[in-house]
C-alpha positions in Angstrom: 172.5 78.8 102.1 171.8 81.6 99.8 174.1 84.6 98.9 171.0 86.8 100.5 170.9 85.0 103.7 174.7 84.9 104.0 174.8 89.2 103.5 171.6 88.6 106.1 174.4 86.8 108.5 176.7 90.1 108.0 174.1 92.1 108.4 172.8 90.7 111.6 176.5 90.2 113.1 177.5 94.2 112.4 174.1 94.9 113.8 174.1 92.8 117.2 177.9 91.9 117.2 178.5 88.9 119.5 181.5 88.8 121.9 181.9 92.3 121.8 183.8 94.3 124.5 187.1 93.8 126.2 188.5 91.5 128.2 191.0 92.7 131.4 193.2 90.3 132.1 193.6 89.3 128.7 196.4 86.5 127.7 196.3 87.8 124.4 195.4 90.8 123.2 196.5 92.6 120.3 195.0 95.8 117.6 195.2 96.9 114.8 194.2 99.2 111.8 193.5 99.2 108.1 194.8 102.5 107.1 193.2 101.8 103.7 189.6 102.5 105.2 190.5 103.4 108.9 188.5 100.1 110.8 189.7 99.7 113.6 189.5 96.1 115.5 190.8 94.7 119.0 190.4 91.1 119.7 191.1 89.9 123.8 191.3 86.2 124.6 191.5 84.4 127.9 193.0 80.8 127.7 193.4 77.7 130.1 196.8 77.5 128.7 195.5 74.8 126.0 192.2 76.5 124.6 190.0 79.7 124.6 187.8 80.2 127.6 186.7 83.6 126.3 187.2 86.1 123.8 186.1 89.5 122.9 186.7 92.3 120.3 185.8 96.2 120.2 186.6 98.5 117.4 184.9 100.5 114.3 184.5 100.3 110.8 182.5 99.0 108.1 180.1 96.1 108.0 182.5 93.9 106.6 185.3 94.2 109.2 183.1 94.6 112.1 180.5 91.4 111.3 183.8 89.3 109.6 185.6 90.4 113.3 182.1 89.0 115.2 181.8 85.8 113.2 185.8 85.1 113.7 185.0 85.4 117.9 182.1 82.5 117.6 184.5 80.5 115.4 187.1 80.7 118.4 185.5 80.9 121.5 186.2 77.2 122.9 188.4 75.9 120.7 191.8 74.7 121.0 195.1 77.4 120.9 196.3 75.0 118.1 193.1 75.0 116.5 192.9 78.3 116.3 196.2 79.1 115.5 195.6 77.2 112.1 192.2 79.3 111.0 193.2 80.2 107.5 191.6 83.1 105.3 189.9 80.2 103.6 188.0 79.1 106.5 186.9 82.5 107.5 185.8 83.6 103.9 183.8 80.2 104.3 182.3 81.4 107.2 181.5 84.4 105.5 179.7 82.7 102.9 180.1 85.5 100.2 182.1 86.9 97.8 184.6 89.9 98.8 185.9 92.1 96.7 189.8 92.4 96.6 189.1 96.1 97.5 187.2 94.4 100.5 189.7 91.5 101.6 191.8 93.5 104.0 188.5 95.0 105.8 187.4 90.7 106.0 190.7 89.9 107.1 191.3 92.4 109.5 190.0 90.6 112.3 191.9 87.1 111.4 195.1 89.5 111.7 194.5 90.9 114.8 193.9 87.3 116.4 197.4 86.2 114.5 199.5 88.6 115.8 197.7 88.7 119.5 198.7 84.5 119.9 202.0 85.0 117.8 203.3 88.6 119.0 203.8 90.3 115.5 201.2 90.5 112.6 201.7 88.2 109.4 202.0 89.5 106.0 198.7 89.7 104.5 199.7 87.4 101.9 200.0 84.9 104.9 196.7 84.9 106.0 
């Protein structure tokens, strides 16, 4: 794929975000902020006790954070606790399919460290995304 029809993948997941909303009960649930640029994401799963049966996220902010925070929710939904527990920056970049800016990596990353500290209980370091 192209570097157009990957920002055409952002573009279309900021636009018509998928899993978006909330989730009540969640199992985990966790948010957080980049106080760099003020996005704002929430992520909510639902699990069987071995994998996620749903997930959802809400929040604001720019294209970046919101379609990275979308494409992060398809990339989950279904999968395995342990599977998901291992999703590295690296394999969400991949998803991305662009290059980010450093200036940019917290907003892609955002999402990833929402989801970390929601099945862990307290956010990683940014280096250990």
């Amino acid at each position: 794929m192209t570097d157009s029809l990957y920002r055409e993948t952002i573009l279309d997941h900021f636009r018509n975000p998928r899993n978006r909303g909330t989730l009540e009960p969640a199992d985990y649930s966790y948010e957080d902020v980049n106080p760099l640029c003020g996005d704002e994401i929430r992520i909510d799963l639902q699990t069987d006790g071995e994998q996620v049966t749903a997930v959802r996220f809400s929040g604001r902010g720019c294209a970046i954070s919101q379609a990275a925070a979308s494409i992060l929710t398809e990339m989950v939904e279904g999968q395995p606790l342990e599977a998901v527990k291992a999703i590295s920056r690296e394999d969400l970049l991949e998803e991305l399919g662009v290059p980010i800016s450093p200036a940019r990596m917290k907003c892609a990353m955002l999402g990833l460290k929402v989801l970390k500290a929601g099945l862990y209980g307290v956010p990683p370091a940014d280096d250990a995304l």
